[in-house]
C-alpha positions in Angstrom: 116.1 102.8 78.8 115.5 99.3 80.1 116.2 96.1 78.2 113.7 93.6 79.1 112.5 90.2 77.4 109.9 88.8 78.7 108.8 84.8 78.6 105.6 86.2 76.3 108.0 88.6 73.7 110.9 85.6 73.9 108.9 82.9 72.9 107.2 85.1 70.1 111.2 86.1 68.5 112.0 83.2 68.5 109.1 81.7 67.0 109.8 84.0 64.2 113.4 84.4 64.8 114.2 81.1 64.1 111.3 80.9 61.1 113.0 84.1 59.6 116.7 82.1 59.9 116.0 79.3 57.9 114.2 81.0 55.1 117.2 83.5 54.8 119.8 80.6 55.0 117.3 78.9 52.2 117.9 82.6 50.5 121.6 83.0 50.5 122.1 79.7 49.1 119.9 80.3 46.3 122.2 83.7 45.4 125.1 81.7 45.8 123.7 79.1 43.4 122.4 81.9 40.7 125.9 83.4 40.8 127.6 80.6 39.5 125.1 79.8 37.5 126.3 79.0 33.8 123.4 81.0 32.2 124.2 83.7 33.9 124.5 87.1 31.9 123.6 90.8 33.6 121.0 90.0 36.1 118.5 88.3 37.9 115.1 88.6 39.7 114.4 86.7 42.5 111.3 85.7 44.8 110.7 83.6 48.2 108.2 83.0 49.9 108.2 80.8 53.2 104.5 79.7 54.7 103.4 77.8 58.2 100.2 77.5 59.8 99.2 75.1 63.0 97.4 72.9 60.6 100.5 71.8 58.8 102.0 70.7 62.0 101.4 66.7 61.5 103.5 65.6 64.1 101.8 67.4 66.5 105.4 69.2 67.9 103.1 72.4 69.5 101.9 69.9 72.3 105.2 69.2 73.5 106.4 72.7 74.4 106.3 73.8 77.8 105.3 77.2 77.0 101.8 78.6 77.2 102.7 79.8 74.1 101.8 78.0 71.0 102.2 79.0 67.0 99.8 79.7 64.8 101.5 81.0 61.8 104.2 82.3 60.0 105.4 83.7 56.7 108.4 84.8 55.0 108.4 86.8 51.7 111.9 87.8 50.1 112.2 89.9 47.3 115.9 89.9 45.4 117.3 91.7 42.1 121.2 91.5 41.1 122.9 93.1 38.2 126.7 92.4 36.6 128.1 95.8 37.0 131.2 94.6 35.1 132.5 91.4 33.9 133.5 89.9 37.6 131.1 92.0 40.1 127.7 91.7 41.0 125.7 94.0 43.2 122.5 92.5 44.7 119.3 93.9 47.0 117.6 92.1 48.9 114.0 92.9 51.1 112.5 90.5 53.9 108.6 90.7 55.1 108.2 88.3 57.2 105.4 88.3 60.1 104.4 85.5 63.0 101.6 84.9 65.4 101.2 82.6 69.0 98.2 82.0 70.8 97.7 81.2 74.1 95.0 79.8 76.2 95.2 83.1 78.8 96.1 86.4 78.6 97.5 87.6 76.4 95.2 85.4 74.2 97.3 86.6 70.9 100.4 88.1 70.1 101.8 88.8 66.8 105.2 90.6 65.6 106.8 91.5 62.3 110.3 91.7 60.6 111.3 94.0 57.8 114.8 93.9 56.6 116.9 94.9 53.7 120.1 93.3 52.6 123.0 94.9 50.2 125.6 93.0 48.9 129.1 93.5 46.1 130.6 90.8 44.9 133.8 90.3 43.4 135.3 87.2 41.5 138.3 86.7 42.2 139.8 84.2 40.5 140.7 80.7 39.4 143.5 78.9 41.5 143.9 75.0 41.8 140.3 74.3 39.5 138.6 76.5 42.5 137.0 79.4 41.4 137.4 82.2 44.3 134.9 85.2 45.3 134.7 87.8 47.6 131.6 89.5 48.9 130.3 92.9 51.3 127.1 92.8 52.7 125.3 94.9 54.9 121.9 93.8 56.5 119.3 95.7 58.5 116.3 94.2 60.2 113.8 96.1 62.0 111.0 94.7 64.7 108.0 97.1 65.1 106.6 97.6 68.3 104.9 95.2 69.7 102.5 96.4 72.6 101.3 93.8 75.3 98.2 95.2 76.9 98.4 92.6 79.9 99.4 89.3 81.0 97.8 86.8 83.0 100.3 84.8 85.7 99.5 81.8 88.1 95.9 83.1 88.1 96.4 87.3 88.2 95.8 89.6 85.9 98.3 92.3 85.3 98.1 95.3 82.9 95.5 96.8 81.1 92.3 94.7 81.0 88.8 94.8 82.5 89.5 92.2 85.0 92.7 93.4 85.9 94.9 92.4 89.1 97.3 95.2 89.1 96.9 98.2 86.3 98.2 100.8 85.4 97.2 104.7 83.8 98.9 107.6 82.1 99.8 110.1 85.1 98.1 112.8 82.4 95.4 111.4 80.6 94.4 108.9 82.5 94.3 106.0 79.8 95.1 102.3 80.4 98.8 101.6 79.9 99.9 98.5 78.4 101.7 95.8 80.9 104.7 96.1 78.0 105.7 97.2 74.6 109.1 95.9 72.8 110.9 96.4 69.4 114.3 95.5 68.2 116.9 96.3 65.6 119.9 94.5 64.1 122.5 95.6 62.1 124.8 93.5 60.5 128.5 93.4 58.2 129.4 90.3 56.9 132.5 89.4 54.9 132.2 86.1 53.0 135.2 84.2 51.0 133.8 81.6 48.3 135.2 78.7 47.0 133.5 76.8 44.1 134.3 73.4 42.6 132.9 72.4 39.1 133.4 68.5 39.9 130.7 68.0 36.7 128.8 69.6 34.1 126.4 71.7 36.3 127.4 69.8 39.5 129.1 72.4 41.7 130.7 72.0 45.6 130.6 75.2 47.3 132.6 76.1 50.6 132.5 79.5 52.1 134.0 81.4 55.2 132.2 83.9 56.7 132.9 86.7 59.4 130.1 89.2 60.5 129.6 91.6 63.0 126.3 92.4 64.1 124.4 94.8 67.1 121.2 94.0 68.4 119.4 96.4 70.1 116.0 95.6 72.0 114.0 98.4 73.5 111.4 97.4 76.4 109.4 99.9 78.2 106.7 99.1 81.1 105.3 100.7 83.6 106.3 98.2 86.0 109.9 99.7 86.0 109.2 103.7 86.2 
């Protein structure tokens, strides 16, 4: 199978790639902060949600990318629950919608692409050594792209793909229908282990360090006719 980004798909991941990264870190701080929170008891519920659209952009930052490619909008929604097991581990879940969209002033005039993902975590606590309070946690992630189909692509003034006023096209040898120029989706998999430390330096004034190692597999799929 051939692995292929290309300058449309590239730009659109990490549109939302990097949209999707700082809601999750904004996430994972906020499960860090409900952990050792003092009000704590068996559980908690949690909800995020992460909005942008072109017309928040006030400092005008889409003009000054060299793409073609500008963005129009993203969103982030996060769904968490956790639940105290026993007295010093937590188990939490964790689900991710999140979904982004770039325009351009060519073809392809619109792309857009979505991200679901799930998140399972165990946490221990360790212990107290030195003041610091000490925590362990597991966590597997899983994020899945959906296909995302580009039906043709317009370059230094040609057409290519499936549209009406197409350069270069191309048809199924059997049914004789339009293919698309490309179509793309991705998976990621990822282990983390993650070693807390928390400080109480004040009454509900916490200083939180933390060393993480992860593994993770990516795995992008690209298919277009332009490689059979």
């Amino acid at each position: 199978m051939d692995r292929l980004i290309s300058p449309p798909l590239a730009f659109l991941l990490l549109v939302l790639g990097a949209f999707s990264s700082l809601s999750s870190l904004a996430d994972v701080r906020t499960f860090q902060q409900t952990f050792y929170a003092p009000d704590y008891d068996q559980g908690f519920l949690l909800l995020d949600y992460h909005y942008f659209d072109e017309s928040l952009d006030v400092l005008d930052y889409s003009s000054k990318l060299s793409s073609t490619f500008k963005p129009e909008s993203a969103t982030s929604t996060y769904f968490g629950l956790g639940y105290r097991f026993f007295e010093k581990g937590l188990i939490s879940y964790q689900r991710e919608r999140s979904k982004g969209k770039i325009t351009r002033d060519r073809e392809p005039y619109q792309l857009e692409s979505k991200v679901d993902g799930d998140r399972l975590g165990i946490r221990w606590q360790i212990g107290s050594r030195l003041n610091v309070d000490w925590s362990l946690e597991l966590a597997y992630f899983k994020r899945e792209q959906p296909e995302v189909a580009i039906k043709c692509y317009e370059f230094q003034g040609s057409v290519f793909g499936a549209c009406s006023d197409s350069t270069l096209s191309f048809a199924d040898p059997i049914t004789d229908a339009p293919l698309p120029l490309l179509e793309s989706d991705a998976q990621q998999s990822t282990w983390a282990a993650t070693l807390f430390a928390n400080h109480e330096l004040f009454d509900r004034l916490n200083v939180t360090h933390h060393v993480l190692i992860k593994q993770s597999d990516l795995e992008i799929n690209t298919r277009s006719p332009l490689f059979d």
